[in-house]
N, C-alpha and C positions, 0 to 999 in steps of 0.2 A: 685596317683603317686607322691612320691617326686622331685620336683625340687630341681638340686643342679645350684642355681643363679650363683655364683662363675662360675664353670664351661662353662656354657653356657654365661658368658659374655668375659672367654677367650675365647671360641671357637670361638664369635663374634669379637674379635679383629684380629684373628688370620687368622680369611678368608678372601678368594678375597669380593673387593668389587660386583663382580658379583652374587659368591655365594650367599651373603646377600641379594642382590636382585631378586634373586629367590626366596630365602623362604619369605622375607616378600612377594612377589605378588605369584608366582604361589603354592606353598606350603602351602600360611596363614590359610586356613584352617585345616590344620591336625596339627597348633600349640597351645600352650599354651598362653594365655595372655600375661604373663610373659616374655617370649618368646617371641613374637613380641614386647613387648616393649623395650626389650635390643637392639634387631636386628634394630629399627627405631631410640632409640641415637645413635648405632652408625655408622648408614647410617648418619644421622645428624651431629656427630662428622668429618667426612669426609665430607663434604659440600654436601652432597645426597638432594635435595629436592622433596620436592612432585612431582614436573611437573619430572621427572626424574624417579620418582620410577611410576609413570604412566604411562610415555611415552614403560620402561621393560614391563611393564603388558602388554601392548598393544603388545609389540613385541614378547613375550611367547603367543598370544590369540592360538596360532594352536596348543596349548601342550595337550596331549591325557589326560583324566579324568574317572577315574573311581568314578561316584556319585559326590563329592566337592573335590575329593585331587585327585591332581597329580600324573600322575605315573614317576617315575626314569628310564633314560638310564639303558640299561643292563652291561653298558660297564664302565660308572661313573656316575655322580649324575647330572647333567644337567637335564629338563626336556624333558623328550622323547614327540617326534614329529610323529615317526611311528612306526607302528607295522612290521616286516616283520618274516616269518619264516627262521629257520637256523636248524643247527644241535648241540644237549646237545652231547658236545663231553669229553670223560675219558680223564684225563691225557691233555688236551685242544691239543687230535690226534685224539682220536679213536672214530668215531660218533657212538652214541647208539641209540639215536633216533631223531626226529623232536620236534622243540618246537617253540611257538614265542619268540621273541626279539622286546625288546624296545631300540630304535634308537633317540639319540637326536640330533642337528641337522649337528653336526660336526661329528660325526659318521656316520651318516645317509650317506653323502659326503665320507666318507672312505669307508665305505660297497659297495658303487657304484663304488667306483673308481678300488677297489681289486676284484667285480664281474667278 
């Protein structure tokens, strides 16, 4: 696979500093090298230090894993915290069938709250 470095070190300027910190701790595995080393200058670049990007790890420790990578909310790119079922609905009306959904933890709180 080619890396385009360019690209991935605007993408890294360009996100929350939260985002960043999700992929270097709970995502690190399903990156590139490369990849994590942009994503940790510019945690760095932004006064991010270590006891900070440990202390997120610690705080993502409840994020569902399939094997060593993360799985993603269904809703946005947070790491998902639960599983629950819902309905794969057409035209996001018409339910066709059951399926599960992954819930990250701010969603997880909306899903509750509109049940």
């Amino acid at each position: 696979m080619n890396l385009n470095l360019e690209r991935i070190r605007k993408n890294a300027r360009d996100s929350s500093t939260e985002d960043l910190l999700d992929r270097i701790t709970v995502y690190r595995a399903g990156m590139e090298a490369a990849a994590i080393e942009i994503i940790e200058t510019e945690l760095d670049r932004r006064g991010i230090g270590e006891a900070e990007i440990r202390r997120h790890g610690e705080s993502r420790s409840g994020t569902i894993k399939v094997g060593a990578v993360a799985r993603r909310c269904s809703i946005c790119d947070r790491p998902a915290v639960v599983r629950a079922w819902g309905w794969h609905r057409l035209w996001g009306r018409l339910p066709l069938f059951p399926r599960r959904f992954m819930y990250c933890e701010v969603h997880r709180r909306e899903r509750a709250i509109s049940s």
